[in-house]
C-alpha positions as CSV (number, residue, x, y, z in Angstrom):
1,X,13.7,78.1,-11.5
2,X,16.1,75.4,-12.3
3,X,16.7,74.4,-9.3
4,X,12.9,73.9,-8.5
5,X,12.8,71.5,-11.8
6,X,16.1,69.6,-10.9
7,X,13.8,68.9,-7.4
8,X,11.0,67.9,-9.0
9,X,12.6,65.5,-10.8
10,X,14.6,64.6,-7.8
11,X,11.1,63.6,-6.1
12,X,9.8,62.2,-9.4
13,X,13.0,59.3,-9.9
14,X,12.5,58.8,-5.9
15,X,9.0,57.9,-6.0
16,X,9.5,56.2,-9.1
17,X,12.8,53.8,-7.2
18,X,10.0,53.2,-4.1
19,X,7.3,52.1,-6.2
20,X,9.8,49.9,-8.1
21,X,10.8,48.7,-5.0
22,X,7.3,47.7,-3.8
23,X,6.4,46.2,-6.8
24,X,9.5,43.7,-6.7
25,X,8.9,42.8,-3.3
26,X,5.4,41.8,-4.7
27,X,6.5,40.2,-7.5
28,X,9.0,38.3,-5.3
29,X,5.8,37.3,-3.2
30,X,3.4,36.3,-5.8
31,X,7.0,34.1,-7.7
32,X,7.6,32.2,-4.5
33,X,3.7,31.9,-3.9
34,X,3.6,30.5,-7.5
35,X,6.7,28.3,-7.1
36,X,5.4,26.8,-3.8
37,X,2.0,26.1,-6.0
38,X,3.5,24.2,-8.7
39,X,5.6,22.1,-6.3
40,X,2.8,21.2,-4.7
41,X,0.7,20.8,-8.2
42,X,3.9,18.5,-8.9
43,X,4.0,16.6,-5.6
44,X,0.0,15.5,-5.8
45,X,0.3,14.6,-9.5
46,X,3.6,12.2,-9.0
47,X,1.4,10.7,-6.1
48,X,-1.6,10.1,-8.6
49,X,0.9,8.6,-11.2
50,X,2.4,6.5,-8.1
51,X,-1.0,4.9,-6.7
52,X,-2.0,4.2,-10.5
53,X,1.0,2.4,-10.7
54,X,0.6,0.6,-7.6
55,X,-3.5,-0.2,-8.4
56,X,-2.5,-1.2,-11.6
57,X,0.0,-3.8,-10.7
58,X,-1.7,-5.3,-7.8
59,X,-4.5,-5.8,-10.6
60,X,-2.2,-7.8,-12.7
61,X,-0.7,-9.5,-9.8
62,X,-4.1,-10.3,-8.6
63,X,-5.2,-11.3,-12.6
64,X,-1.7,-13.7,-12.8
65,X,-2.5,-15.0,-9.3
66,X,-5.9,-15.9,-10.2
67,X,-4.9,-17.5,-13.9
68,X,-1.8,-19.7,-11.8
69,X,-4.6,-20.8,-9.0
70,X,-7.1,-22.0,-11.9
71,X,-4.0,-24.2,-13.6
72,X,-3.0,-25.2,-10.2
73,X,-6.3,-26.2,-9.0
74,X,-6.7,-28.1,-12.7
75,X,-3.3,-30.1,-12.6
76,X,-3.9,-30.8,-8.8
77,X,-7.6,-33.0,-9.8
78,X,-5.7,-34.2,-12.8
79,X,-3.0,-35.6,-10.4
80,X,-5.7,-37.0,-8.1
81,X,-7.4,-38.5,-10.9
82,X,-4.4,-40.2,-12.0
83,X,-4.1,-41.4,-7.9
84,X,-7.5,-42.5,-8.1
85,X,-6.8,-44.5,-11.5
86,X,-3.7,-46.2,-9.6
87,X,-6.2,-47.2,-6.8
88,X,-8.2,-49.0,-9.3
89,X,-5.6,-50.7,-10.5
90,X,-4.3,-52.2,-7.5
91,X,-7.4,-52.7,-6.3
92,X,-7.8,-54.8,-9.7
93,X,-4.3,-56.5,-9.3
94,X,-5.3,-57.3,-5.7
95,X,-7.9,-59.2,-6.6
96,X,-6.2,-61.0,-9.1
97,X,-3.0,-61.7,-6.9
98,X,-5.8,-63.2,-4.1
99,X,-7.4,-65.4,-6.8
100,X,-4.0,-66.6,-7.9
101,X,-2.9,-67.2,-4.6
102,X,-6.2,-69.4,-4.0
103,X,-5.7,-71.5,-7.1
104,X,-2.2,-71.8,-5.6
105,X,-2.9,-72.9,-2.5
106,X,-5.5,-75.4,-3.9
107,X,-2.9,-76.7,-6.6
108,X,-0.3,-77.6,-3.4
109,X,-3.0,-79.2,-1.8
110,X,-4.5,-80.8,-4.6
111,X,-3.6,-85.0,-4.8
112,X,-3.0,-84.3,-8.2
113,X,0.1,-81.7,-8.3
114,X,1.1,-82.4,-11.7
115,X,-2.5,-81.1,-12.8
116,X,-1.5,-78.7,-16.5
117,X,-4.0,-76.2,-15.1
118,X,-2.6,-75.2,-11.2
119,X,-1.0,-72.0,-11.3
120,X,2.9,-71.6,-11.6
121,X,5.1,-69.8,-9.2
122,X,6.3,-67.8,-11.4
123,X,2.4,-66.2,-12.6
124,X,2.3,-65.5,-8.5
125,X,5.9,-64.0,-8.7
126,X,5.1,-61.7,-12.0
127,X,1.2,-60.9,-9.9
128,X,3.6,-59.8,-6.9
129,X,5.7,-57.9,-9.0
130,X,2.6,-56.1,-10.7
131,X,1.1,-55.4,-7.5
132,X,4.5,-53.9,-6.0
133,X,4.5,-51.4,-9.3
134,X,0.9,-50.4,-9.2
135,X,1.9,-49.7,-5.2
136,X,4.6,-47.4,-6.3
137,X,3.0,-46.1,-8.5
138,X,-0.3,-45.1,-6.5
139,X,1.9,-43.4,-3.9
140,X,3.8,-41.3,-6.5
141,X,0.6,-40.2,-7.8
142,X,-1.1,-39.3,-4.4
143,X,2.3,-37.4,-3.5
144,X,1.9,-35.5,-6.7
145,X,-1.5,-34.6,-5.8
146,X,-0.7,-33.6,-2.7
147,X,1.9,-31.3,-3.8
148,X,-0.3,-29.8,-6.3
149,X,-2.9,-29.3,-3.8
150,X,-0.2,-27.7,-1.9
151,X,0.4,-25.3,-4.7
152,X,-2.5,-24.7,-5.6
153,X,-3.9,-23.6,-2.1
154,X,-0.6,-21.2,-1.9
155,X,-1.7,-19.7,-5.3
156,X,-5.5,-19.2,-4.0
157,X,-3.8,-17.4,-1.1
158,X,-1.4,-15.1,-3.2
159,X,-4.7,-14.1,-4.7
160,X,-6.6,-13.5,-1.9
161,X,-3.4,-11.4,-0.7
162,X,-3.3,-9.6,-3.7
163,X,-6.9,-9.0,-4.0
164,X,-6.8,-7.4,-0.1
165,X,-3.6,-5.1,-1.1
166,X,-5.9,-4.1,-4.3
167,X,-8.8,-2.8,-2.0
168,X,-6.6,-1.4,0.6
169,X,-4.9,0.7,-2.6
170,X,-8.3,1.6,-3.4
171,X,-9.6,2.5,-0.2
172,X,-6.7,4.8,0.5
173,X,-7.1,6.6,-2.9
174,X,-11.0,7.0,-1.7
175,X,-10.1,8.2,1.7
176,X,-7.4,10.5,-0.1
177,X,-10.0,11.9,-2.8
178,X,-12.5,12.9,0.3
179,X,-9.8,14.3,2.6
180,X,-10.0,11.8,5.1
181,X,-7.1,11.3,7.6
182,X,-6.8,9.3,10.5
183,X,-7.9,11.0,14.0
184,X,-5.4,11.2,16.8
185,X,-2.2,11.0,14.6
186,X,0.6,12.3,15.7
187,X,4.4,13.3,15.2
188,X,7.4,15.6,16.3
189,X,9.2,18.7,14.3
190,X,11.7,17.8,12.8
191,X,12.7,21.5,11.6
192,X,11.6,25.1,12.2
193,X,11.8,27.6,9.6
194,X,11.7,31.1,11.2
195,X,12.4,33.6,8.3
196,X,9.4,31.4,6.0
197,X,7.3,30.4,9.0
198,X,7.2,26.6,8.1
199,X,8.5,23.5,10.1
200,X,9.2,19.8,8.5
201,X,7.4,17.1,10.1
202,X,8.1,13.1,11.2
203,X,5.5,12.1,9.2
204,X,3.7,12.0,6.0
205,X,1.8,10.3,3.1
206,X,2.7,7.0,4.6
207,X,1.0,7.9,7.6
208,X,-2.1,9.2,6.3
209,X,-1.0,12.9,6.4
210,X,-3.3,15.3,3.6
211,X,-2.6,18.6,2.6
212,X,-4.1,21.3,4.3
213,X,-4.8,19.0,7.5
214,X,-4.7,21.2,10.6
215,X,-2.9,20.2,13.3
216,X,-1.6,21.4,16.8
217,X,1.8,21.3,18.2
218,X,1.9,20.4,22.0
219,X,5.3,20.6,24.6
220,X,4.4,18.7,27.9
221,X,0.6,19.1,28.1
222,X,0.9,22.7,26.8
223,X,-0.3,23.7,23.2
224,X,2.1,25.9,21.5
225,X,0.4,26.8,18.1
226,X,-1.7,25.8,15.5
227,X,-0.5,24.4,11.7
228,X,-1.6,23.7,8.2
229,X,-0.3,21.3,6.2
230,X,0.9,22.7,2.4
231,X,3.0,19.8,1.2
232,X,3.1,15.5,1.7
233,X,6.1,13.6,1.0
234,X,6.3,9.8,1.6
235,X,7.8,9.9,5.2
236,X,7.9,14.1,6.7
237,X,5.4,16.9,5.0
238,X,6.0,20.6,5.3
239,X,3.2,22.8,7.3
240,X,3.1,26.7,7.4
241,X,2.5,28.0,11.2
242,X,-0.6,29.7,11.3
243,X,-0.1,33.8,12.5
244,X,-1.7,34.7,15.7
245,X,-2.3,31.2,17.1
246,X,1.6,31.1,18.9
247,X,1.7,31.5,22.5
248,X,3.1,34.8,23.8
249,X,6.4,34.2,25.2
250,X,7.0,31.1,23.2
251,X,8.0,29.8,19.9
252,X,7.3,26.2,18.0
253,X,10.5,24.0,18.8
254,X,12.4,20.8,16.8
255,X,11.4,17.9,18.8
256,X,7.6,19.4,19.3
257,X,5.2,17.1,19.2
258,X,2.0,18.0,16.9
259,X,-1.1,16.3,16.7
260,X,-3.8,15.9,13.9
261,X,-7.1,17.1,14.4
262,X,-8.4,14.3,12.2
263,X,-10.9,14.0,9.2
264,X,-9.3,17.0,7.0
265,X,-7.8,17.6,3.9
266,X,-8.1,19.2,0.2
267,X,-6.2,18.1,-2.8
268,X,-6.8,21.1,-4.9
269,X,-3.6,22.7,-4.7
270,X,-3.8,24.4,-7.8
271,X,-5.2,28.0,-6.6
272,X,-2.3,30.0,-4.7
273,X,-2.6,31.6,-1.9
274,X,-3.3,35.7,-2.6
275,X,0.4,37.2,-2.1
276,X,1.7,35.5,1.1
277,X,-1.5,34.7,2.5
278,X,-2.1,32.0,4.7
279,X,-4.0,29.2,3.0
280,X,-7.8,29.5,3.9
281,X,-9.3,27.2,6.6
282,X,-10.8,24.0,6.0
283,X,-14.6,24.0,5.6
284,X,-15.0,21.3,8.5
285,X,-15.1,23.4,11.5
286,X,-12.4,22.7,14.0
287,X,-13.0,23.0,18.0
288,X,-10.1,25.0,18.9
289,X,-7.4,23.3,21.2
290,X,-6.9,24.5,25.0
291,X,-4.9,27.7,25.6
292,X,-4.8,28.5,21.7
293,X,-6.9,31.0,19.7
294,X,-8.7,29.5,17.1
295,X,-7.5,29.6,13.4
């Protein structure tokens, strides 16, 4: 009779280790499902932070721009008003000079040279000299005008750049928010990851590249499977290999190339994926490639 309750008990720790062991393998699945989540939870919110950076200073670029064009645009008419002061002047002194020169003239030919009211050399030679200062000083004036004008359109144009960077910011965080990605892109493997079923891509948020994009991977004019994005980084992104679109009698490659089935994409990141899973398929239907079953 002992011996039958020593069994028993035998059977019981047994089934007790298995279900242990089942339940840590689960576990294990559902702590690297949850790990994988928050990194990508992590990875969308530093990109958030990083275009609200980047929107936020080409505003205040654009603002500074805008605030050095107005005082450009102000000191270049002052300049030019100064320029077109100095033109009056000489004008004036011009006329002046001419008169004196007349009276001169007149004087020398006059019979009577020793008349008190001819005009005197030296009034011609300080009219010369005025005339030669207000000539200086009308083409130092139009010069600085010039060079304000100068500035000022470089300033207009540093706005203008700043204001297109600012819309191209926000149209990329619009495009982003709706999932949109650029048809036709492409890229190679960089990695394959057999035991986790992943690869590391040649391209990523800098390209346009969204999570959960679908994309396929291509050798020669063959397809060889079908992928979803899970994670962006600024130059590669990670994608899973989705089971049961592989060819038989091949497997996805380094130095694959893969191709982007264009308008996908959804940020929400923040669900996992039940156990190990694959992540579900877009809601945009997806014409499956040639020689591949669809996802």
């Amino acid at each position: 009779m002992a011996k039958v309750f020593i069994g028993i008990a035998l059977l019981f720790m047994l089934a007790t280790a298995g279900v242990g062991f089942m339940l840590k393998g689960n576990v294990d699945k559902l702590q690297t499902s949850l790990s994988k989540t928050k990194g990508q939870i992590a990875d969308a919110e530093g990109k958030a932070r990083a275009a609200k950076n980047d929107a936020e200073k080409a505003q205040k670029d654009a603002k500074d721009a805008g605030d050095k064009a107005a005082a450009a645009e102000k000191t270049a008419a002052d300049k030019t008003k100064e320029a077109d002061d100095a033109k009056m002047q000489l004008a004036e002194a011009k006329q002046v000079l001419e008169s004196k020169e007349k009276e001169l003239a007149a004087a020398k030919a006059s019979t009577n040279p020793a008349d008190p009211n001819a005009p005197k050399q030296a009034d011609i030679d300080a009219l010369k000299a005025q005339l030669a200062d207000a000539t200086a000083k009308e083409q130092a004036a139009e010069k600085d005008a010039e060079a304000n004008k100068l500035a000022a359109d470089a300033a207009v144009a540093k706005g203008a750049e700043n204001d297109r960077q600012l819309a191209e910011l926000r149209k990329k965080d619009h495009e982003r928010d709706l999932g949109i990605m650029r048809p036709g892109l492409h890229g190679r493997i960089l990695a394959v990851n057999s035991g986790w079923n992943f690869v590391v891509l040649s391209v990523g948020d800098k390209n346009g590249v969204l999570v959960n994009s679908s994309l396929v991977v291509v050798r020669g004019n063959e397809p060889v499977a079908r992928l979803r994005v899970t994670s962006v980084e600024p130059s590669t992104a990670i994608a899973d290999v989705l089971p049961g679109t592989v060819r038989k009698g091949v497997t996805v490659q380094p130095g694959d190339t893969v191709i982007f089935e264009g308008t996908r994409g959804n940020q929400q990141t923040t669900k996992p994926a039940p156990d190990s899973a694959p992540a579900p398929a877009p809601t945009l239907p997806v014409a499956p490639a040639p020689g591949l079953p669809n996802s």
